[in-house]
RORO-608512 format. One line per 3 residues: their letters; for each residue x, y, z of N, C-alpha, C. Coordinates in nm, 2 decimals. Layout:
BEGIN
A) X:Y:Z:X:Y:Z:X:Y:Z | ...
REM end
This chain:
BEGIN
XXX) 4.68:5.28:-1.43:4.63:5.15:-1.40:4.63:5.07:-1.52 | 4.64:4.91:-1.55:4.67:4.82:-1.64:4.52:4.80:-1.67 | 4.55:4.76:-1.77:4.41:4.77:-1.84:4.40:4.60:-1.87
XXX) 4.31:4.56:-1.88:4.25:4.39:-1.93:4.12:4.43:-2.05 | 4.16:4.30:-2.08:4.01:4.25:-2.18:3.91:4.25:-2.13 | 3.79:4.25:-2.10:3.69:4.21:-2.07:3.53:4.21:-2.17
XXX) 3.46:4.13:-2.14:3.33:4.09:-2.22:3.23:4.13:-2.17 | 3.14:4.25:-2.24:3.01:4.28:-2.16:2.91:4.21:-2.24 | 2.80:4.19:-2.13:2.66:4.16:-2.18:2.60:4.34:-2.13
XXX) 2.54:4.42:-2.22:2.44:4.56:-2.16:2.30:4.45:-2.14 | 2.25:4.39:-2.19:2.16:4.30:-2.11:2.14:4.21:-2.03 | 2.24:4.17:-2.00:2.22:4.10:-1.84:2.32:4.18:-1.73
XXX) 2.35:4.31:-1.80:2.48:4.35:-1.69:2.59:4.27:-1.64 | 2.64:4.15:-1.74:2.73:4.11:-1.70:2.87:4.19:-1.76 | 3.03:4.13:-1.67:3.11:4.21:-1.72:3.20:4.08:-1.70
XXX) 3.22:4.04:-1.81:3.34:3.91:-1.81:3.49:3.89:-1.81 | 3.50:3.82:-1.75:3.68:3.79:-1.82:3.71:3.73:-1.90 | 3.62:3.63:-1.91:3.65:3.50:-2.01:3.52:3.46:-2.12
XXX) 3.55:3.53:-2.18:3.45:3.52:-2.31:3.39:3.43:-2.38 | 3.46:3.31:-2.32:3.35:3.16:-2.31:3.25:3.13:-2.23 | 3.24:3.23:-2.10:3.15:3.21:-1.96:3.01:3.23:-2.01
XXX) 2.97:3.33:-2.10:2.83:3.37:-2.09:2.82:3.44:-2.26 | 2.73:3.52:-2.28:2.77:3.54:-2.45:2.74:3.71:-2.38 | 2.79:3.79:-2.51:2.82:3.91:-2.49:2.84:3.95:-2.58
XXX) 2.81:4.14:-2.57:2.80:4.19:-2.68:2.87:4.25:-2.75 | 3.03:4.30:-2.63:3.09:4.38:-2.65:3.25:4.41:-2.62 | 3.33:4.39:-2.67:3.46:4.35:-2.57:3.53:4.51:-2.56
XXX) 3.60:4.48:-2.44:3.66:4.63:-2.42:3.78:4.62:-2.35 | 3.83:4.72:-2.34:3.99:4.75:-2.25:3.94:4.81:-2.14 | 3.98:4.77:-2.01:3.97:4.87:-1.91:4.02:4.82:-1.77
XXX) 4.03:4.95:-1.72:4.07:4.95:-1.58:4.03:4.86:-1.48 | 4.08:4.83:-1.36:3.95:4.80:-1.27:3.85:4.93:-1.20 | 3.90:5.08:-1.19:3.82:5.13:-1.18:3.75:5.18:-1.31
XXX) 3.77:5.15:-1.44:3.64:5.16:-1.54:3.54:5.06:-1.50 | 3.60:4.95:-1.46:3.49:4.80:-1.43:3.40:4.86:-1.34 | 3.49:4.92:-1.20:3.39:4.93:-1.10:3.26:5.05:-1.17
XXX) 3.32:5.13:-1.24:3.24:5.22:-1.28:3.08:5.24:-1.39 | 3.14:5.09:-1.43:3.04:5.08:-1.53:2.98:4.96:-1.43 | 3.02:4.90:-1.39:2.96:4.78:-1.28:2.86:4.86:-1.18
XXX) 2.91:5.00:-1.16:2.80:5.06:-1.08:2.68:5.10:-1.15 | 2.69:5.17:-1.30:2.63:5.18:-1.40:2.49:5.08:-1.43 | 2.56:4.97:-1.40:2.45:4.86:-1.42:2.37:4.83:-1.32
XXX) 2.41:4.85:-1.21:2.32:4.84:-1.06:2.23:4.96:-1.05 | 2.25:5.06:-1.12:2.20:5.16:-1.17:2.07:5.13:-1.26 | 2.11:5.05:-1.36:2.01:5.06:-1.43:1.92:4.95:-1.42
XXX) 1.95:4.86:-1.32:1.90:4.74:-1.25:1.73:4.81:-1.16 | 1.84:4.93:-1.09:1.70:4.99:-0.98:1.64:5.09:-1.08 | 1.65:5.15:-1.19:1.58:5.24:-1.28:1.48:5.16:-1.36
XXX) 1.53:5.04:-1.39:1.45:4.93:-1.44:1.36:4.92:-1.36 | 1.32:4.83:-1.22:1.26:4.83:-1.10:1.17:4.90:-1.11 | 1.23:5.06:-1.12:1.14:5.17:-1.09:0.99:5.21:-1.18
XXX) 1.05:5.16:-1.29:0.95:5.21:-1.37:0.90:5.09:-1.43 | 0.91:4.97:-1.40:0.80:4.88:-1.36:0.68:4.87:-1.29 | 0.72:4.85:-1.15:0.65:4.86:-1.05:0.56:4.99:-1.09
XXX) 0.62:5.13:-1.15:0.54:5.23:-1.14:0.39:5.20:-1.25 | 0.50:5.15:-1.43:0.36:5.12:-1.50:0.26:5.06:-1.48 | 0.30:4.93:-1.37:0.18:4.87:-1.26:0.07:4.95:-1.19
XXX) 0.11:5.09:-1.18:-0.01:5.17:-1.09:-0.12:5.20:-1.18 | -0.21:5.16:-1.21:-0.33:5.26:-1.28:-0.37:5.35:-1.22 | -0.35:5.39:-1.12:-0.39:5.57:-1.10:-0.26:5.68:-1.09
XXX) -0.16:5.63:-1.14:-0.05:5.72:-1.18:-0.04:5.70:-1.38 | -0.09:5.84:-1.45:-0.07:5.84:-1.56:0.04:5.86:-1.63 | 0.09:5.79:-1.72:0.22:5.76:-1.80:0.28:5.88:-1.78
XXX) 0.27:5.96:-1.83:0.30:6.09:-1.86:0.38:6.17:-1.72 | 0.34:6.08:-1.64:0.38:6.14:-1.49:0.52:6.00:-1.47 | 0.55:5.96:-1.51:0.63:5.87:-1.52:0.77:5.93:-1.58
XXX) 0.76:6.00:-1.64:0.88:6.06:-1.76:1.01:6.09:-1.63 | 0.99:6.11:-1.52:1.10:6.14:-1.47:1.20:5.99:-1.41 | 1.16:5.88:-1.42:1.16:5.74:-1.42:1.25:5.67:-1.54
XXX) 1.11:5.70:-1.65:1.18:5.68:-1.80:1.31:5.79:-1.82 | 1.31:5.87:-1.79:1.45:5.96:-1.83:1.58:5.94:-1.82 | 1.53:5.90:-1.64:1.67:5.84:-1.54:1.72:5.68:-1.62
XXX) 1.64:5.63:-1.62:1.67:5.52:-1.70:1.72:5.54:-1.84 | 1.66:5.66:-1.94:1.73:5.63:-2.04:1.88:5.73:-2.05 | 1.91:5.80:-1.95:2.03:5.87:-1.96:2.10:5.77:-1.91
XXX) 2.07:5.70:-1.81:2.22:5.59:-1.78:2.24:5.50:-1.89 | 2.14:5.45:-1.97:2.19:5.34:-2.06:2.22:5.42:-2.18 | 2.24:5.54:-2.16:2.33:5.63:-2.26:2.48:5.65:-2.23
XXX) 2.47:5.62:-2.09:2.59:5.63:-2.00:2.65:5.56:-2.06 | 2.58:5.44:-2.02:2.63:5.31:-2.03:2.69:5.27:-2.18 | 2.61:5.27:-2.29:2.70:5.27:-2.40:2.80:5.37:-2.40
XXX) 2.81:5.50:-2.39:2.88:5.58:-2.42:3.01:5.54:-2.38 | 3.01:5.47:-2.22:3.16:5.41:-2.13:3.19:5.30:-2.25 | 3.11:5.20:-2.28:3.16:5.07:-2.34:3.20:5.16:-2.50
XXX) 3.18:5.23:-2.56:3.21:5.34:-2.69:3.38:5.35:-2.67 | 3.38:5.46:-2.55:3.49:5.48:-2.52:3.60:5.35:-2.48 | 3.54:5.24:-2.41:3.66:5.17:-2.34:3.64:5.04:-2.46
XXX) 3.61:5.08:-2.55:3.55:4.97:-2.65:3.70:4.90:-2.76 | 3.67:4.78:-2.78:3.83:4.82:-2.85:3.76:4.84:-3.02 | 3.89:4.86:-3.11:3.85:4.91:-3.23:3.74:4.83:-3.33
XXX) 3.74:4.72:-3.29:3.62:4.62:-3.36:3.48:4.65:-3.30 | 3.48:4.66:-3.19:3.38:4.70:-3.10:3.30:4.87:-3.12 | 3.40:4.96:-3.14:3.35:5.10:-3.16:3.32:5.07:-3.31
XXX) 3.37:5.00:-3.41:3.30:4.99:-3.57:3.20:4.92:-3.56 | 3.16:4.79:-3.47:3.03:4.75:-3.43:2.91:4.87:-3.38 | 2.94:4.93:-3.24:2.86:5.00:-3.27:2.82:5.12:-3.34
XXX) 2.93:5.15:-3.43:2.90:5.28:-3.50:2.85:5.23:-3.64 | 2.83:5.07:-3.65:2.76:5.01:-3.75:2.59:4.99:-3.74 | 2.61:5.03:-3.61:2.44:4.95:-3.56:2.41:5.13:-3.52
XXX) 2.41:5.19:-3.55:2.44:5.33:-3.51:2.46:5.39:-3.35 | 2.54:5.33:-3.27:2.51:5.36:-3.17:2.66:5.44:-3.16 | 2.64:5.58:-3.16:2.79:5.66:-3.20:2.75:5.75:-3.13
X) 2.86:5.85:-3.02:2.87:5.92:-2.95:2.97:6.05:-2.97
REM end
């Protein structure tokens, strides 16, 4: 499958074409099924976010009982950079392996 440019924001979960639309962190090469795949990624971390909001909201659920929440959340946005690492182009993988984010 042909590969395109595209512009991610990891904080707004956007995934751009055109790198004037919105600002972003990261440019990468990828498929349409990498897009879909990290595009799912982010709806992912959309409802993990959710989750463990609403949860720190409960005072009779103690933090510590939460870790299964915080986990799921932080393995996917481990995912999540690790996809944009890999589909990252070479300015992008020296960016993050400058900010230490290396896989």
């Amino acid at each position: 499958m042909e590969k395109q440019t595209y512009y991610v924001s990891v904080a707004s979960g956007d995934i751009l074409n055109d790198k004037t639309d919105s600002p972003y962190e990261f440019e990468i090469e990828a498929s349409e099924d990498d897009i879909k795949r990290l595009q799912d990624m982010f709806n992912h971390k959309d409802k993990a976010d959710w989750g463990t909001f609403v949860l720190s909201h409960i005072p009779i659920v103690p933090y510590h009982q939460l870790d299964k929440e915080n986990d799921d959340y932080d393995a996917n946005m481990y995912a999540i950079y690790k996809l944009i690492y890999e589909l990252g182009t070479p300015e992008t993988k020296r960016e993050m392996e400058r900010q230490g984010i290396v896989f």
